[in-house]
C-alpha positions as CSV (number, residue, x, y, z in Angstrom):
1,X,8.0,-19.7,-3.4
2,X,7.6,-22.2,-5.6
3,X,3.6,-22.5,-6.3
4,X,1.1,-19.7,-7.2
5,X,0.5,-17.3,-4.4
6,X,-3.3,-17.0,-3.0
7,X,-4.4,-13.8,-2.5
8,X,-7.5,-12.0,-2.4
9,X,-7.8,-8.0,-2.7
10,X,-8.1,-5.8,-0.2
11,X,-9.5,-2.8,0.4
12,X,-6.6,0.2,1.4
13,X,-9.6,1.6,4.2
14,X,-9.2,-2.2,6.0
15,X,-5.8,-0.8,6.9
16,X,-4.9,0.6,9.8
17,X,-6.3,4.6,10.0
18,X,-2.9,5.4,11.5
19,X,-1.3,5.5,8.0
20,X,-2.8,8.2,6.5
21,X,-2.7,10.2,9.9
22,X,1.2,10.9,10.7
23,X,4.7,9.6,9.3
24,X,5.2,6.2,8.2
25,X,8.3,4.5,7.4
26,X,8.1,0.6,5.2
27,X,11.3,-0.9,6.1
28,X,12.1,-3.9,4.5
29,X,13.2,-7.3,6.4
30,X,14.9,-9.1,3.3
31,X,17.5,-7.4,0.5
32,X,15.8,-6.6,-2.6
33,X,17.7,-8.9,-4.4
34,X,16.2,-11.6,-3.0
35,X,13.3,-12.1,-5.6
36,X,10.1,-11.4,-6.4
37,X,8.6,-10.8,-2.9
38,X,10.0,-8.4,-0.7
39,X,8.9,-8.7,3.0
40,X,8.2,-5.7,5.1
41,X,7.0,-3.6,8.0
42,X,4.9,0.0,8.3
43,X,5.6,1.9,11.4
44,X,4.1,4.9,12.8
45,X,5.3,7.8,14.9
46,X,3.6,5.9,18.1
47,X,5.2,3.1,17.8
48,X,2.5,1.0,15.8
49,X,3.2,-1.5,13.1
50,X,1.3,-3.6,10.5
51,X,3.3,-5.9,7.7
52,X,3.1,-4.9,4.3
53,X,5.0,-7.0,1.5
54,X,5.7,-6.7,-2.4
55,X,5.5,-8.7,-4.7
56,X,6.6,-8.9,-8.0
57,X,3.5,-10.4,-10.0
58,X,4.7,-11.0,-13.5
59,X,7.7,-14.0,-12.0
60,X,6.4,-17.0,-14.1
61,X,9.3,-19.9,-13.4
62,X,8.7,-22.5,-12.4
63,X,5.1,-21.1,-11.9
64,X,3.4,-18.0,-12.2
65,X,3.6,-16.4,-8.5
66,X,0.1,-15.2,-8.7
67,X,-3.0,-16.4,-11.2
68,X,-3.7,-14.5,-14.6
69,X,-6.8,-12.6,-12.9
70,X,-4.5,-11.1,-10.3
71,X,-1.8,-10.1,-12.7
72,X,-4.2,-8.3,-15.1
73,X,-5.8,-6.6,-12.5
74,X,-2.5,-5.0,-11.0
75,X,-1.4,-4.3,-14.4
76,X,-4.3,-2.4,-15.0
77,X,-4.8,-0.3,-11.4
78,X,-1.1,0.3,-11.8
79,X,-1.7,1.8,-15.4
80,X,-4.1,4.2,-13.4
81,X,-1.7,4.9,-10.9
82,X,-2.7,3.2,-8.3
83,X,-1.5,-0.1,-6.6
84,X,-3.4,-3.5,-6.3
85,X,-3.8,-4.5,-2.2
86,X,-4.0,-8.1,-1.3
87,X,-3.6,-10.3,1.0
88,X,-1.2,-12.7,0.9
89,X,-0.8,-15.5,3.7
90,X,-2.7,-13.1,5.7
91,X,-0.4,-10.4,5.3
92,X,-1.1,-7.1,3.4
93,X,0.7,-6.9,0.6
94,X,1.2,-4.6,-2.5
95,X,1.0,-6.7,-6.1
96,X,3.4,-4.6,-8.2
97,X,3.9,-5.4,-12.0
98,X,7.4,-6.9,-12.7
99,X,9.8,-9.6,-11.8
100,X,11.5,-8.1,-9.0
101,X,12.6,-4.8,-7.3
102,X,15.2,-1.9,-7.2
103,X,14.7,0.8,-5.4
104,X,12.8,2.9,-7.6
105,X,9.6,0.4,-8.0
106,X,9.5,0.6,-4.0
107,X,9.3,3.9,-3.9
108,X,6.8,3.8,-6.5
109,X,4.9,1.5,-5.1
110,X,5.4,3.0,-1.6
111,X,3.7,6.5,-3.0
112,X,0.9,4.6,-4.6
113,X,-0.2,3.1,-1.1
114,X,0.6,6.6,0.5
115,X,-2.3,7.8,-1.9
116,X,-4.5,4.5,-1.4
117,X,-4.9,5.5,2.2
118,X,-5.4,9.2,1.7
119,X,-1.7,10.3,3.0
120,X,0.4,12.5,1.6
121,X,3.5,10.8,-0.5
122,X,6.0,12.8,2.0
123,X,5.0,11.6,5.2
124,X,6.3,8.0,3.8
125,X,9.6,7.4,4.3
126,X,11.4,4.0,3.1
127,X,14.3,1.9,4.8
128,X,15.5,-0.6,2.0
129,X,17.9,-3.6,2.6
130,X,20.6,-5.2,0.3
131,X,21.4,-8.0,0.5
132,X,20.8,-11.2,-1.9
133,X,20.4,-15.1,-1.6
């Protein structure tokens, strides 16, 4: 990505109800050390699946990934313990402060959502690749 992400914020209830009902498991579909945005997949026990990406808001070369607004605002519900939802190229997607990921940020991240939708942090289980460019 080489130009400022759109994204507009979304609300954690426009997600599916079948995350805060049962186990869920993100699994990522790129290595974390492949930059600041981190695609992904939630599953469910019955087999039902919605994307959910991260990404890293505070990357600013070339250009800022996302516009001030968006920045501050995760930033600031990430202070409260919560995580900012967005959409992203119509894909849900968490806005996480930082440049990039290791594992401890997902899972971080991963537990904030957990919350967001009303599920307990232990029903959310998290499948991590890798690799790099």
């Amino acid at each position: 990505m080489s130009h400022r992400e759109q994204v507009v914020e979304l609300d954690p209830f426009d997600l599916p109800e079948w995350l805060g009902e049962g186990d869920v498991v993100w699994t990522s579909e790129r290595g974390l050390r492949t930059g600041h945005l981190v695609t992904g997949q939630l599953s469910g026990e019955s087999q039902q699946e919605t994307p959910c990406d991260l990404l890293a808001v505070d990357l600013a070369f070339p250009t800022p990934v996302v516009d001030d607004a968006v920045r501050t605002r995760a930033h600031q519900v990430w202070r409260h313990g919560q995580v900012l939802l967005v959409t992203r190229a119509e894909r849900p997607t968490l806005a996480v402060p930082g440049s990039s990921f290791g594992s401890e940020l997902v899972l971080d991240a991963l537990t904030r959502l957990a919350r967001a939708v009303g599920a307990q942090p232990d029903r959310f289980s998290v499948r991590l690749r890798l690799g790099s460019d």
